[in-house]
C-alpha positions in Angstrom: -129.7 150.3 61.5 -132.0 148.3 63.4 -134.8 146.3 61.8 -137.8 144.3 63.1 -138.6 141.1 61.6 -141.1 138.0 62.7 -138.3 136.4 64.8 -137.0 140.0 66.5 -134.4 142.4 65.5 -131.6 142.3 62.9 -129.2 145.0 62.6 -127.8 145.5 58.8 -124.9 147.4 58.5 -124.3 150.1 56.1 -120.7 149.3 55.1 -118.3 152.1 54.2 -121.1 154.9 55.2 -118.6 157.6 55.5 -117.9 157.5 51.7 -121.3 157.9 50.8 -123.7 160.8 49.7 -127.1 161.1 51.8 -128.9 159.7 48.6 -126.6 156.7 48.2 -127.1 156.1 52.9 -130.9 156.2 52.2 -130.8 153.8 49.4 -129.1 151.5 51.5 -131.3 151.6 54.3 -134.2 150.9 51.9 -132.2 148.2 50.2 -131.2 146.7 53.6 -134.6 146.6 55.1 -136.1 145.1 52.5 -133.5 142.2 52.6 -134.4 141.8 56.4 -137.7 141.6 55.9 -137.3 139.1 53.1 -134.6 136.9 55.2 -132.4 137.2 52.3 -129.5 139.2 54.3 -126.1 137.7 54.5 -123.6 137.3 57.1 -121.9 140.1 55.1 -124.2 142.8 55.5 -124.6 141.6 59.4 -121.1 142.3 60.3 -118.3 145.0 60.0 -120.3 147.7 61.7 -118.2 150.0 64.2 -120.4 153.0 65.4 -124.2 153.0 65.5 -126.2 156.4 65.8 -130.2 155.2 66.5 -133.1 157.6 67.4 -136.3 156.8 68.5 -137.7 160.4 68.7 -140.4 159.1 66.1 -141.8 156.6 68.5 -142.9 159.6 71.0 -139.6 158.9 73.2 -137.7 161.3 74.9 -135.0 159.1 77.0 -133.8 156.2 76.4 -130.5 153.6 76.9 -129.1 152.6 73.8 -128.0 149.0 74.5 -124.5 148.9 72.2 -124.3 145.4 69.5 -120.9 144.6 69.9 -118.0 144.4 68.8 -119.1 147.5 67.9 -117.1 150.5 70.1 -120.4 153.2 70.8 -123.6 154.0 69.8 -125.4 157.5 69.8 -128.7 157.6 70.8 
């Protein structure tokens, strides 16, 4: 996930995603984003991320060229 903040863009990882329900992703997310916008993250929840899936369909775009955050190995966009 991707998450604007005063000085730009932080990207939080959700860590071991694929072992958890919808319900537990979303609360995640919220938790994640809120630590962004606090400053509070840590280097932990910065790092460790391997695949990135964004979407910016809610902005009004149709196109667009994910740029990927390494070392991660792809993004879907």
């Amino acid at each position: 996930m991707a998450v604007e903040v005063d000085a730009g863009l932080v990207v939080p990882v959700v860590q071991n995603s694929s072992t958890l329900s919808l319900l537990e992703i979303a609360s995640a997310v919220k938790r994640l984003g809120a630590r962004a916008q606090s400053g509070k993250l840590t280097p932990e929840e910065l790092g460790g991320a391997t695949f990135t899936v964004t979407n910016l369909g809610h902005l009004g775009i149709d196109w667009f060229t994910p740029a990927l955050n390494p070392p991660q190995c792809a993004i879907l966009g």
